[in-house]
PLY file of the C-alpha trace (Angstrom):
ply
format ascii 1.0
element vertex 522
property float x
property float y
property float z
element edge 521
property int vertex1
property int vertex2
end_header
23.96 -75.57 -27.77
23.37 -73.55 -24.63
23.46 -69.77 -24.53
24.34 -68.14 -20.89
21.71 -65.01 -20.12
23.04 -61.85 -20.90
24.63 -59.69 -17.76
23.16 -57.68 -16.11
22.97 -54.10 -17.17
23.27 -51.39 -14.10
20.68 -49.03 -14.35
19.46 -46.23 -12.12
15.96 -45.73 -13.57
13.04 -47.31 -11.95
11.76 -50.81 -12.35
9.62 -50.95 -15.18
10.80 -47.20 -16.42
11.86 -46.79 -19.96
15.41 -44.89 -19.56
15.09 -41.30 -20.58
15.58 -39.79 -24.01
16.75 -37.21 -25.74
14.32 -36.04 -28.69
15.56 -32.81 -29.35
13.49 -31.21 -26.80
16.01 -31.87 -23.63
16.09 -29.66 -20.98
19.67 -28.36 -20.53
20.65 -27.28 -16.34
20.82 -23.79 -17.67
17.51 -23.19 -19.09
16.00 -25.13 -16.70
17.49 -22.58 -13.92
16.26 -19.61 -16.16
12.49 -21.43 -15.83
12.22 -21.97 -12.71
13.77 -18.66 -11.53
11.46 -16.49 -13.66
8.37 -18.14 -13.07
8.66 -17.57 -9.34
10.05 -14.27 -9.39
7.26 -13.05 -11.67
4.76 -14.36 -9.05
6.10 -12.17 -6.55
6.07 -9.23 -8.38
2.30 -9.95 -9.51
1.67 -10.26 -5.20
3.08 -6.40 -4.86
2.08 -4.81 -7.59
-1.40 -6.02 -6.65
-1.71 -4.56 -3.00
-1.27 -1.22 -5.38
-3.85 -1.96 -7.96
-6.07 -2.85 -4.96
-5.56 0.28 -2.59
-8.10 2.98 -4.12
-10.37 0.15 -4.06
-10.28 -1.80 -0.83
-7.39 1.01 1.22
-3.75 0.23 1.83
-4.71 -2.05 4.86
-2.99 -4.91 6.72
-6.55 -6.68 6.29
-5.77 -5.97 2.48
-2.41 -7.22 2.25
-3.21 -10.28 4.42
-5.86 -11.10 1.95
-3.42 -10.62 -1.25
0.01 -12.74 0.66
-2.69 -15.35 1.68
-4.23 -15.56 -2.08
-0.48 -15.65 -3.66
0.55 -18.32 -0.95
-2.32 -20.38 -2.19
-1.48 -19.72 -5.80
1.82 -21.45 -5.05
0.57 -24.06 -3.07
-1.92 -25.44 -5.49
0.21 -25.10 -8.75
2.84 -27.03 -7.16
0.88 -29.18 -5.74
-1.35 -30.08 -9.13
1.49 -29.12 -11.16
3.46 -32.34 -9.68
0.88 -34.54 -10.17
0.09 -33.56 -13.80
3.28 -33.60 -14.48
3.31 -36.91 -13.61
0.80 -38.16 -15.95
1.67 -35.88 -19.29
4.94 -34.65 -20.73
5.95 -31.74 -18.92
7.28 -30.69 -22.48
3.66 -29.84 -23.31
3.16 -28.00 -20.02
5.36 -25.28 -19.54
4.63 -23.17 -22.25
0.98 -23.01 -22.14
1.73 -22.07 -18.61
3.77 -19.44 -18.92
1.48 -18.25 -22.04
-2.11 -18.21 -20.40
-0.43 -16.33 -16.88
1.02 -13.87 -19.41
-2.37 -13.13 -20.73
-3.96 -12.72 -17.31
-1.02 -10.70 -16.12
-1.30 -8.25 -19.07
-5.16 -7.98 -19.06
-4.79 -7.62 -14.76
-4.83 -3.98 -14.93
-8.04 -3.72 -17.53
-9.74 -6.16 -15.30
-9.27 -5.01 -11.63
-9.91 -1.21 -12.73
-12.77 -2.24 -14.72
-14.33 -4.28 -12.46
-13.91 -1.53 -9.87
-15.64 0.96 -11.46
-19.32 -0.98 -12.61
-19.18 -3.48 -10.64
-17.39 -3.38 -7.08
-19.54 -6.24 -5.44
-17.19 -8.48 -7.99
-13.68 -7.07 -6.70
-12.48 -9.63 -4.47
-13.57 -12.67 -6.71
-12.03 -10.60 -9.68
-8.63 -9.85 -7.73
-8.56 -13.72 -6.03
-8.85 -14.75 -9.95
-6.37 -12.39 -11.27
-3.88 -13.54 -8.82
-4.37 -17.16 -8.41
-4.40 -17.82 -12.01
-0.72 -17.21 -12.84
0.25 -17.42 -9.39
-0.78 -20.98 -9.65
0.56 -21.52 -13.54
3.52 -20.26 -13.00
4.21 -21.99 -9.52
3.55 -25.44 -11.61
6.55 -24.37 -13.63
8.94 -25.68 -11.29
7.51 -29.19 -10.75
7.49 -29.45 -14.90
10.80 -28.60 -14.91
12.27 -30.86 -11.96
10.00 -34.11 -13.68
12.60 -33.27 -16.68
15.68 -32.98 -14.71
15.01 -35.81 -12.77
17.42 -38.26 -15.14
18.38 -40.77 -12.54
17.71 -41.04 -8.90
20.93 -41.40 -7.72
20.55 -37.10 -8.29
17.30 -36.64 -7.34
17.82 -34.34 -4.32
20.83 -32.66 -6.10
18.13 -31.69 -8.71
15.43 -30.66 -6.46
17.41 -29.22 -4.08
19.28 -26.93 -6.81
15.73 -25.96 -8.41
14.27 -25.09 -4.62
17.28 -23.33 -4.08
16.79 -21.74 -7.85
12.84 -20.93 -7.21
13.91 -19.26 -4.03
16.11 -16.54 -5.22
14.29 -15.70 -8.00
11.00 -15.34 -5.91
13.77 -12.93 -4.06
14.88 -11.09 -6.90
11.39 -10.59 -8.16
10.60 -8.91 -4.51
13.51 -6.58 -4.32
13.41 -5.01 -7.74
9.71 -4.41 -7.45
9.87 -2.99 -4.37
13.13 -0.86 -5.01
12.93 -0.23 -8.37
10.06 -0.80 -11.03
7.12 0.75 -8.37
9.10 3.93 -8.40
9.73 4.12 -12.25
7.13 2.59 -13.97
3.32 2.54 -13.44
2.19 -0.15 -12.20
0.22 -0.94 -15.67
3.03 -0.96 -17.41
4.67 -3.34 -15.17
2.03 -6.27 -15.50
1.81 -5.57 -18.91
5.76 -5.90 -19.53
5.65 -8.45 -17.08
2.84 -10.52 -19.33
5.09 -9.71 -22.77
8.03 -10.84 -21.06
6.21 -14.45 -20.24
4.41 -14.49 -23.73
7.91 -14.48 -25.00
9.49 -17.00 -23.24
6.40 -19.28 -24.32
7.10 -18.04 -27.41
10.90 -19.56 -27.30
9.78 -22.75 -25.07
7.16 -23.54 -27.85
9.23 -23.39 -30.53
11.98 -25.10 -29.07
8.98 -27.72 -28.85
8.09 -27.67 -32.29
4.54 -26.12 -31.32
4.98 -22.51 -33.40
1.50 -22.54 -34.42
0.36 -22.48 -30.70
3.34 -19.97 -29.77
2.18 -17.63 -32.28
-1.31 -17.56 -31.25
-0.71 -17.16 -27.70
1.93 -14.22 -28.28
-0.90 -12.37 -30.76
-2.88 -12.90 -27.78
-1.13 -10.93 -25.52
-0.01 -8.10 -27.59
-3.66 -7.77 -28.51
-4.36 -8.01 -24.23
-1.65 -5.49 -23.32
-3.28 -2.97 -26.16
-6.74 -3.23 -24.19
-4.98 -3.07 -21.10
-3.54 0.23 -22.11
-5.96 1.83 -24.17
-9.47 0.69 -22.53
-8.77 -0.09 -18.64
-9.89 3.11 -16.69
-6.97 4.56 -14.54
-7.89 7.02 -12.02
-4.52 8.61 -11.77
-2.85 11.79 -12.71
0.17 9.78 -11.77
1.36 6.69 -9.73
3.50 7.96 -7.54
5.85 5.46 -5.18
2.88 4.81 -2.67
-0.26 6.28 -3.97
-2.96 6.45 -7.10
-2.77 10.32 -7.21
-5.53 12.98 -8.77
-5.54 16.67 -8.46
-9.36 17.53 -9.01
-10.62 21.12 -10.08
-13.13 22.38 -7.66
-15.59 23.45 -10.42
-17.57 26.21 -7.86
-13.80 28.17 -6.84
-11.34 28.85 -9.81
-8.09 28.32 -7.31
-9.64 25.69 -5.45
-7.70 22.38 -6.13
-8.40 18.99 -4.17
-5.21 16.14 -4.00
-7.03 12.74 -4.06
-4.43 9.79 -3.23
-6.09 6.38 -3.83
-9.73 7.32 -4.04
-9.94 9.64 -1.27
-9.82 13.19 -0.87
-6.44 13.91 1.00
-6.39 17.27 0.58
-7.79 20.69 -0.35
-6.05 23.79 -1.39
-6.71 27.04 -2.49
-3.72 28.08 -4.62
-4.36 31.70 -4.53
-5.55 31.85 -0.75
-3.81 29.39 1.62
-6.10 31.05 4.62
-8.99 29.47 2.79
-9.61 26.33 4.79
-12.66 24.06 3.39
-11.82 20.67 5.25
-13.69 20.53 8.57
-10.84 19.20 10.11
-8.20 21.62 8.95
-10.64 24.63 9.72
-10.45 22.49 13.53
-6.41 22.78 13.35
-6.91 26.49 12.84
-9.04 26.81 15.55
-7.25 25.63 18.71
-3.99 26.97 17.23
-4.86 30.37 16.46
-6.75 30.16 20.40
-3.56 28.26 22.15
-1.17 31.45 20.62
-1.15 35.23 20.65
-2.37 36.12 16.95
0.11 36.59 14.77
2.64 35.24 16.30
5.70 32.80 14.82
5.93 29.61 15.25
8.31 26.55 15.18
6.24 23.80 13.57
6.92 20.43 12.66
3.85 17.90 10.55
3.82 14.57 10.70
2.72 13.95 7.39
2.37 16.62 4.25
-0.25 15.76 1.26
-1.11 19.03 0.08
0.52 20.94 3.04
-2.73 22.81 3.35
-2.16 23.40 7.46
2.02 24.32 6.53
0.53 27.02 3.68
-1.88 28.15 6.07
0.71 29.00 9.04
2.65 30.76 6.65
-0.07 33.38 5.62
-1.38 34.09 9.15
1.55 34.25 11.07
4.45 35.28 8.64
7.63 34.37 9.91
6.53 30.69 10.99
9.33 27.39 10.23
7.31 24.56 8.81
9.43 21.62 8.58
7.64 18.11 6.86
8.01 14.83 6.90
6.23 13.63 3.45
7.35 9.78 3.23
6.27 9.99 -1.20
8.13 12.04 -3.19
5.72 11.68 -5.39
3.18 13.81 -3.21
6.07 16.31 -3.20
6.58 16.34 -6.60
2.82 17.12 -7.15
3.11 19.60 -4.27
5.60 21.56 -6.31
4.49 20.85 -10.17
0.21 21.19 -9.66
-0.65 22.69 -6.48
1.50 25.90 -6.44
4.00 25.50 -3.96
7.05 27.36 -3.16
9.63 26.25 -0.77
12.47 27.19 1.42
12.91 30.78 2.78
9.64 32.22 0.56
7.23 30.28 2.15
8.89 29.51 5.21
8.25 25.55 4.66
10.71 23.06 4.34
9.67 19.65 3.25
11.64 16.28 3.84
10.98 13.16 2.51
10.87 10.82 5.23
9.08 8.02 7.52
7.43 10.55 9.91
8.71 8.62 13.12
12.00 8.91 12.00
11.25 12.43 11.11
10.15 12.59 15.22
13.35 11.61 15.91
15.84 14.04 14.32
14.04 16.63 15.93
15.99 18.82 18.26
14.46 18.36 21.84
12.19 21.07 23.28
12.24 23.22 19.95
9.13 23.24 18.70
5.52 25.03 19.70
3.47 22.96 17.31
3.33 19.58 16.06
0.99 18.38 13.70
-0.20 15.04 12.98
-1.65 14.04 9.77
-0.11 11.33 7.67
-2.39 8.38 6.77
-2.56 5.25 4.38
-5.88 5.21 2.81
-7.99 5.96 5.99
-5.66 4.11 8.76
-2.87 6.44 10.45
0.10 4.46 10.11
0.27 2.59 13.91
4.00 3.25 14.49
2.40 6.79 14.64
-0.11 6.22 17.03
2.30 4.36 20.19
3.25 5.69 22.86
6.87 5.65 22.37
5.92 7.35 19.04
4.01 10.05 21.24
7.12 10.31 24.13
9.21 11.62 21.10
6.57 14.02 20.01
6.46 15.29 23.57
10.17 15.51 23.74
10.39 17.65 20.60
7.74 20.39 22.14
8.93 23.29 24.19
6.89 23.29 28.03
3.80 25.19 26.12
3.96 23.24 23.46
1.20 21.83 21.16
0.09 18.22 20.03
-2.73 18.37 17.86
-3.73 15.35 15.05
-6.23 14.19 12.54
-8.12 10.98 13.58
-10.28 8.90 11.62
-12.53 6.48 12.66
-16.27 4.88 12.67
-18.54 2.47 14.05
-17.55 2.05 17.95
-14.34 4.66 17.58
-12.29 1.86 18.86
-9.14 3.39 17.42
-9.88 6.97 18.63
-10.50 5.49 22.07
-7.11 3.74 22.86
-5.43 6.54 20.88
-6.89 9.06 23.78
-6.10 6.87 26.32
-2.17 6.73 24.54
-1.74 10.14 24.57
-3.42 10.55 28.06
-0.71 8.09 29.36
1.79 10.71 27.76
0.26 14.52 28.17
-1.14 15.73 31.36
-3.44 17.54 29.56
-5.98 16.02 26.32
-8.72 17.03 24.81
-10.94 15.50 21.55
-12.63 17.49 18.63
-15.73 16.32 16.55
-18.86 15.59 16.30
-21.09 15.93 19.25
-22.66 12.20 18.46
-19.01 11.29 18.38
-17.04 12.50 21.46
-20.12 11.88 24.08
-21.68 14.98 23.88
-25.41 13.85 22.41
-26.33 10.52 24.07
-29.76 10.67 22.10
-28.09 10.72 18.42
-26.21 8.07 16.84
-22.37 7.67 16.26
-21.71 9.30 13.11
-17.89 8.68 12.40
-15.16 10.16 10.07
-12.69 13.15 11.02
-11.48 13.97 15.14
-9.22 15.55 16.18
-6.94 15.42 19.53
-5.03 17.77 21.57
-2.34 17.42 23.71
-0.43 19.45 25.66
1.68 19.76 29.25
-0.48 23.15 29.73
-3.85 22.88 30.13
-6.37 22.94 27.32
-9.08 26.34 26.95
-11.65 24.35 26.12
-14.28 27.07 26.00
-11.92 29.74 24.15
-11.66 26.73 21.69
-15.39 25.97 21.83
-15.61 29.76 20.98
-13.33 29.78 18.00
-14.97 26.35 16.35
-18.22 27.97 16.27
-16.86 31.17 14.63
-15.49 28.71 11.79
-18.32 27.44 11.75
-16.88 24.03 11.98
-20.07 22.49 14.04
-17.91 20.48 16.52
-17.74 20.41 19.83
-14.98 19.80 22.19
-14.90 17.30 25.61
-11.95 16.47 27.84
-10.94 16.37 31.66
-13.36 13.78 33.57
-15.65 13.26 30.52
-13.37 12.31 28.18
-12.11 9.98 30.40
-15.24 8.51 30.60
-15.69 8.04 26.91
-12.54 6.56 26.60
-13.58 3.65 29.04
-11.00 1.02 29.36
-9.72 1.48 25.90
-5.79 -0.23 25.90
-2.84 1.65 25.11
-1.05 1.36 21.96
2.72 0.22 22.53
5.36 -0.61 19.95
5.08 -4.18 21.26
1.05 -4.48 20.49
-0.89 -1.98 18.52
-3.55 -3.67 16.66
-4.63 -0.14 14.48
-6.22 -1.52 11.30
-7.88 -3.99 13.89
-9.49 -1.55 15.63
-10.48 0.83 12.97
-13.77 0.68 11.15
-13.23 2.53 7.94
-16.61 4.12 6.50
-18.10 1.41 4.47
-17.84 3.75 1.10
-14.66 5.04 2.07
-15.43 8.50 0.65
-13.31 11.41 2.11
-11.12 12.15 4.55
0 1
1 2
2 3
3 4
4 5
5 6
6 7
7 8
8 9
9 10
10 11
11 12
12 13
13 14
14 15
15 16
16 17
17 18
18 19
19 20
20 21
21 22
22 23
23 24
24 25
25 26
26 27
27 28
28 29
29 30
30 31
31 32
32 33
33 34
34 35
35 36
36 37
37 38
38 39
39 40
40 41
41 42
42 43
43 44
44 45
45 46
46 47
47 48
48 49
49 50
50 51
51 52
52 53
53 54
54 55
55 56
56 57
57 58
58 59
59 60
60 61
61 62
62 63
63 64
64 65
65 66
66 67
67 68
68 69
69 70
70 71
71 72
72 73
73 74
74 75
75 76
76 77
77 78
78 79
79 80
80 81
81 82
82 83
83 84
84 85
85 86
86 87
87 88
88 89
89 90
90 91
91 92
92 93
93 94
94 95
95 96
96 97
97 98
98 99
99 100
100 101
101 102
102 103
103 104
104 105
105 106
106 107
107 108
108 109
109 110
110 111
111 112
112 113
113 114
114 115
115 116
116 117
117 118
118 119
119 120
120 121
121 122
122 123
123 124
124 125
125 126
126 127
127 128
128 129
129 130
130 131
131 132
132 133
133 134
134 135
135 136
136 137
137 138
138 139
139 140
140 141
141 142
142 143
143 144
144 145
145 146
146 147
147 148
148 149
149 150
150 151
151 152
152 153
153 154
154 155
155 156
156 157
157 158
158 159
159 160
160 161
161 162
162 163
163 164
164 165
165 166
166 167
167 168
168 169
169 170
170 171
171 172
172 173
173 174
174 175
175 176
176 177
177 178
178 179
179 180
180 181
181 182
182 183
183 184
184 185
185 186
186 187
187 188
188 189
189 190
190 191
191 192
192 193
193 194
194 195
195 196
196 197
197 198
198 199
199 200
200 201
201 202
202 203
203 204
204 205
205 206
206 207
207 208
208 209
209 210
210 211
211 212
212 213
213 214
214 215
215 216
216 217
217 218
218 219
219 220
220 221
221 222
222 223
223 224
224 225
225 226
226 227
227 228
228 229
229 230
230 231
231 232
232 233
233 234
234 235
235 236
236 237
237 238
238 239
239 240
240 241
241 242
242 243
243 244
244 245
245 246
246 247
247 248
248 249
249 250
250 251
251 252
252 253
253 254
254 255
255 256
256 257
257 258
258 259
259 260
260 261
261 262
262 263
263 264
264 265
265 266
266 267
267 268
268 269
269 270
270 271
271 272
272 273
273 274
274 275
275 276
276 277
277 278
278 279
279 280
280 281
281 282
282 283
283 284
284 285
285 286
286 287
287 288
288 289
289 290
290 291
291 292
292 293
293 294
294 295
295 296
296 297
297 298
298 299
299 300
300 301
301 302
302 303
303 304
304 305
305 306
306 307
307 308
308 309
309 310
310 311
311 312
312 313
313 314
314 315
315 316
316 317
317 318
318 319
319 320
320 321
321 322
322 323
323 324
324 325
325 326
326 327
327 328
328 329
329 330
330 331
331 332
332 333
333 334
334 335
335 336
336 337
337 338
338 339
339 340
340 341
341 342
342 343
343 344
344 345
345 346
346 347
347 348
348 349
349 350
350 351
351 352
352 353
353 354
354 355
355 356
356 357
357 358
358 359
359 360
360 361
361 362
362 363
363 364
364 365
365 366
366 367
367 368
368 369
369 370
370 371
371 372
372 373
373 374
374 375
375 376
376 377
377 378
378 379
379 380
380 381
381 382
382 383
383 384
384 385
385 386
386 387
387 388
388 389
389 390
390 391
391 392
392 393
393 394
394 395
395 396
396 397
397 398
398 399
399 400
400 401
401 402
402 403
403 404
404 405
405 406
406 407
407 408
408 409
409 410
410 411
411 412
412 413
413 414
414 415
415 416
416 417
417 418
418 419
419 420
420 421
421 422
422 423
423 424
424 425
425 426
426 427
427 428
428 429
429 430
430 431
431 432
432 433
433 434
434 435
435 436
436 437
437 438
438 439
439 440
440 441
441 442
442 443
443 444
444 445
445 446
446 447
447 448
448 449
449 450
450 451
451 452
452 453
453 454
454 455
455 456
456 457
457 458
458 459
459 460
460 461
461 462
462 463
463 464
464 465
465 466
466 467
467 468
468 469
469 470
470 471
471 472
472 473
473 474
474 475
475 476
476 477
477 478
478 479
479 480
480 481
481 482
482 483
483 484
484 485
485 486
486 487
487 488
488 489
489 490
490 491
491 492
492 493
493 494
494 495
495 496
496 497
497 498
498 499
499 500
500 501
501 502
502 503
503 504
504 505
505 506
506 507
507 508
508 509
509 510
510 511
511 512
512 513
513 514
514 515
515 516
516 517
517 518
518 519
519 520
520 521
């Protein structure tokens, strides 16, 4: 008796592949969507809210947020790189929630370990941060390669699968961008964001593991992280008297003057102020300000001022108490700053105090300004110790120019160090704009003491379609006391040397800055 083989059987599964099954622990389209989308959004909000922990520490640079996009780029490329291959060789049912559990533990301890490390050991920062973020970046980018190995039920779907997961990962990485940005950085601190943020993955561990039939190991890793976000909380040293949209803020006694209050945004002194006496000026650079103003106008007189920048609207107060009568209008792009403005540092606004204060990018500040009615315009904004470069151009300076009457007055607070690259092309920018320039500072600094070394820190630069009086100003510096000098005419241009304008099209700022190595004060 003959028996015929049995017919064949069509299968899509690979040769040699044991058709999948379903223990219990399937992965439904739906869950799998809510994996994949979560994991990659949280990545991206760990990426922002990093540049923020970061920036009293290392400045809100584009050198800093190079290094923290390049980090978080790796972080994804590795996890799903290693993540496919692993997932590969072992269940992916035993991956994904010991991923999403150990990145919710680093997340939720981030905060206690940047700040910490920050404040005994700084040398250890950047290993610290690259740690912090390539951790869970990494973890959590694996996520999606676990997932796909356990969608991937026959090939004839494969690149409906992978192609609805990519599509998946993508929006959520959106998502996770556009509400931190627009939403949780001006609400929450940005502790309390990693820290949710860490819970929030702990949980879904939590419900992957048991859903796995690993509750022991769910448990444990949950414990963990409540017992993580507690030190994070309680232990981590802050720094800030609040978080406000864009900076760490602190408003610091000044333990020899009862009044005296300093406003210290992301570990550097931004401003002081003397609540009771607004005509006491302590900042070299401010006392500068005061200097060629009260020289380039008769004394007492009004003016029409607009500042490019507010912190603790030390200059704006000032204006206000020696020549009554004067407009101040603002352009302060952090409420925050405001808020503090109003709540710590004693200020009144509006008709009072004769300062008005909008919140606002400064250069679009510039450009709501009525042409040709203003004396004075004062620049002064900053991000950690670079001036934002859309400030510095010189289509940025053509509208500052158009907003000044024929008399008017451009003077602004420079910082700079080593070879005063920055300060250089930003005096040849506003020499390309104003007939008439002149620089402020240190006589090591503008060219004045060949024999001493370049000291660095606070300038500050006039500009004007009159011409500068340099020696009334020279006269008026000493009085304060200030110990400046000032240059311009055929001397500065000789200091400024070839130095390239700054353009919209190509102005490398944070390039050619050389912040102070221990980034003190402004």
């Amino acid at each position: 008796m003959t028996t015929s083989p049995p017919s064949p059987v069509a299968d899509d599964s690979p040769v040699g592949d044991d058709p999948p099954r379903d223990d219990g622990r399937g992965l439904g389209p739906r869950a799998a969507a809510v994996l994949v989308f979560g994991s990659s959004a949280a990545v991206l909000v760990v990426e922002i809210v990093a540049l923020r922990l970061l920036a009293p520490y290392l400045g809100l640079t584009l050198e800093t947020s190079t290094m923290v996009i390049g980090i978080a780029l790796t972080a994804i490329a590795l996890g799903s790189w290693l993540g496919g291959r692993i997932a590969d060789q072992v269940d992916p049912h035993r991956l994904i929630a010991p991923a999403l559990g150990v990145s919710g533990v680093v997340v939720a301890l981030t905060p206690l370990l940047l700040r910490t490390t920050a404040e005994w050991s700084p040398a250890l920062l950047l290993l610290v941060a690259s740690a912090t973020l390539l951790v869970p970046g990494a973890l959590l980018s694996a996520v999606t390669p676990f997932v796909t190995k356990l969608r991937l039920t026959s090939l004839a779907e494969t690149g409906t699968v992978v192609g609805r997961l990519s599509g998946v990962g993508t929006f959520g990485a959106i998502v996770g961008t556009v509400l931190t940005g627009f939403v949780l950085v001006s609400r929450l601190p940005v502790s309390s964001i990693l820290i949710g943020l860490g819970m929030l993955l702990v949980l879904g561990a939590a419900v992957v593991g048991w859903r796995a039939r690993r509750r022991r190991r769910a448990t444990a890793v949950a414990l963990a992280t409540v017992v993580a976000g507690t030190l994070a909380t309680g232990v981590a040293p802050g720094g800030c008297d609040e978080e406000t949209r864009y900076h760490c803020a602190q408003v610091v006694a000044d333990p020899d003057r009862d009044s005296g209050r300093t406003l210290v945004l992301d570990g550097l002194r931004h401003s002081y102020v003397d609540v009771e006496d607004p005509a006491y000026l302590k900042f070299a650079y401010v006392r500068a300000f005061a200097s060629v103003v009260d020289t380039a106008f008769p004394e007492g007189e009004p003016l029409t001022a607009h500042h490019i920048g507010g912190g603790g609207l030390t200059f704006p107060r000032y204006l206000a108490a020696a020549r009554p009568g004067t407009r101040s209008l603002v352009s302060e792009i952090d409420p925050g700053v405001v808020r503090i403005d109003r709540d710590r540092l004693g200020l009144g606004t509006g008709a009072a105090t004769g300062i008005d204060v909008r919140v606002e990018d400064g250069r679009l500040g510039l450009r709501r300004l009525d042409a040709g009615g203003h004396d004075l315009v004062v620049g002064d904004a900053f991000g950690g110790v670079s001036a934002p470069w859309h400030l510095t151009t010189s289509q940025a300076l053509k509208d500052v120019r158009r907003a000044l009457d024929a008399d008017g007055l451009y003077v602004a607070n420079l910082i700079d160090h080593g070879e005063l690259a920055f300060v250089r092309a930003e005096v040849a920018t506003l020499a390309a704009t104003f007939p008439h320039v002149a620089l402020l500072g240190k006589p090591a600094d503008i060219g004045l003491d060949p024999t001493a070394s370049t000291i660095g820190g606070n300038m500050v630069v006039i500009a004007s379609g009159r011409p500068v009086d340099a020696p009334a100003i020279q006269e008026a510096l000493d009085a304060r006391d200030v110990g400046w000098k000032i240059t311009g005419g055929d001397d500065l241009t000789t200091w400024t040397g070839n130095a390239r304008v700054l353009t919209d099209d190509h102005a490398p700022v944070d390039q050619l800055l050389q912040p102070h190595p221990t980034r003190t004060a402004r």
